[in-house]
C-alpha positions in Angstrom: -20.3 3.2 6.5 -20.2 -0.8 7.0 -17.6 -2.1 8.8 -15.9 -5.5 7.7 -13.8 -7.5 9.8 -10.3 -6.5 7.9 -10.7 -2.6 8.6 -11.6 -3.3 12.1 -8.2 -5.0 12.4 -6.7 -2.4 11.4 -8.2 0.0 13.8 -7.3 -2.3 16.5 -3.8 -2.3 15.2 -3.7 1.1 15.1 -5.7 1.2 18.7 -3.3 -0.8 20.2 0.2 0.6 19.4 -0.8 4.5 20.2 -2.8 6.6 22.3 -5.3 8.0 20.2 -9.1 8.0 20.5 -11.0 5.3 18.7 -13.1 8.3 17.1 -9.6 10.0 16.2 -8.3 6.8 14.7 -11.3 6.1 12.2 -11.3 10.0 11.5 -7.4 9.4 10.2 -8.1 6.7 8.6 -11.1 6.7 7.0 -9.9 7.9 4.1 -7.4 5.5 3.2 -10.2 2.6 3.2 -12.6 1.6 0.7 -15.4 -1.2 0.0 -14.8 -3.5 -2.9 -17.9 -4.7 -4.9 -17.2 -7.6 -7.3 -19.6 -8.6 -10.1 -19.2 -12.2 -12.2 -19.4 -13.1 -15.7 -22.7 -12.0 -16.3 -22.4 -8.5 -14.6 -24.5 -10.0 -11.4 -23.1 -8.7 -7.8 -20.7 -11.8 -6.3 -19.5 -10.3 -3.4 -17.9 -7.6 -1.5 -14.9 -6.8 0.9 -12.6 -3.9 2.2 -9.5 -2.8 1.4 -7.0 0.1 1.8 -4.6 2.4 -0.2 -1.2 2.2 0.3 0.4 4.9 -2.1 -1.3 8.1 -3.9 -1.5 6.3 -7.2 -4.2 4.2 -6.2 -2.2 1.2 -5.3 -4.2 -1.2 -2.8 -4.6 -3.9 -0.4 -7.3 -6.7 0.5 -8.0 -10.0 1.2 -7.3 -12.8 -1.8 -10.8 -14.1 -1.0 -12.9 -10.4 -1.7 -11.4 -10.6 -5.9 -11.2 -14.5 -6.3 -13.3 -15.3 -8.8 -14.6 -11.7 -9.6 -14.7 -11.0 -13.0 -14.9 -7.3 -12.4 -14.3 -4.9 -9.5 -15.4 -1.6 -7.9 -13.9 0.0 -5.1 -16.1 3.0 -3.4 -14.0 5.3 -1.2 -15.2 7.4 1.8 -16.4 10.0 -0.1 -18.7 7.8 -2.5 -16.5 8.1 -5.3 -16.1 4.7 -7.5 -13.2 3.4 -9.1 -13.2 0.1 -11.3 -9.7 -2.4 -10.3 -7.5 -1.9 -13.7 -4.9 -5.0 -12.4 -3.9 -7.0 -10.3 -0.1 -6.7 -9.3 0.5 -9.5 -6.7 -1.6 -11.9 -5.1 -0.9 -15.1 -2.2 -4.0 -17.1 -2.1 -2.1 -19.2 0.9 -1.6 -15.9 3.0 -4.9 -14.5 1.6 -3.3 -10.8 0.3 -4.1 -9.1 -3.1 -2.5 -6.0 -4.2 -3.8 -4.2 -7.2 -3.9 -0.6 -9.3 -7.0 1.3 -10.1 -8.1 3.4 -13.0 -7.6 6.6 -10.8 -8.5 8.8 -13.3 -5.5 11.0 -12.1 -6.8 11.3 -8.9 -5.0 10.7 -5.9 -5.9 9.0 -2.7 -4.5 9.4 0.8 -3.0 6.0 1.7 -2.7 4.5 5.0 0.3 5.1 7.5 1.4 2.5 9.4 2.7 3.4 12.8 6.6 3.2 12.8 6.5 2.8 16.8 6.7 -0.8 18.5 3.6 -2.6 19.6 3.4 -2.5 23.5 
């Protein structure tokens, strides 16, 4: 699966606060992450990005710059399912941050865990 610059920050975040395996960290994580696939007026592709969930509902996280713009969006999990953006429910163009809901379908997603421990 592509690899964008935001979910490798997150690995390295992950890397560099416990002692896990790099192949241990994606495993535990993987889930959690998605691509984001953003279409314009017309339908046509615009761009594309990576996010991650942060509750079971479907609630997630991404870069302002991946949806600015976008008429529509698609997220595509892990496991190749695809899930269209319903809303978005806060977003800081200066501090580049989006957070938005998804029509889950009532399906629930394993969000990502952020490590409670300090950062040596």
């Amino acid at each position: 699966m592509k690899r964008t610059f935001f979910s490798i920050c997150i690995i390295l975040l992950c890397f560099s606060s416990c002692q896990k395996s790099l192949k241990q960290i994606i495993s535990e994580t993987e889930e959690a992450t998605f691509i984001i696939y953003t279409y314009d007026e017309f339908g046509s592709p615009a761009g594309s990005g990576s996010g991650f969930f942060i509750d079971a509902n479907g609630s997630g996280i991404s870069n302002y710059h991946v949806l600015d713009g976008a008429v529509k969006a698609i997220i595509k999990t892990a496991d190749e399912k695809e899930y269209e953006i319903a809303q978005v429910l806060f977003s800081d163009k200066d501090w580049d941050i989006v957070k938005f809901s998804i029509k889950s379908n009532g399906d629930t997603f394993k969000p990502l865990k952020f490590s409670k421990k300090k950062i040596e």
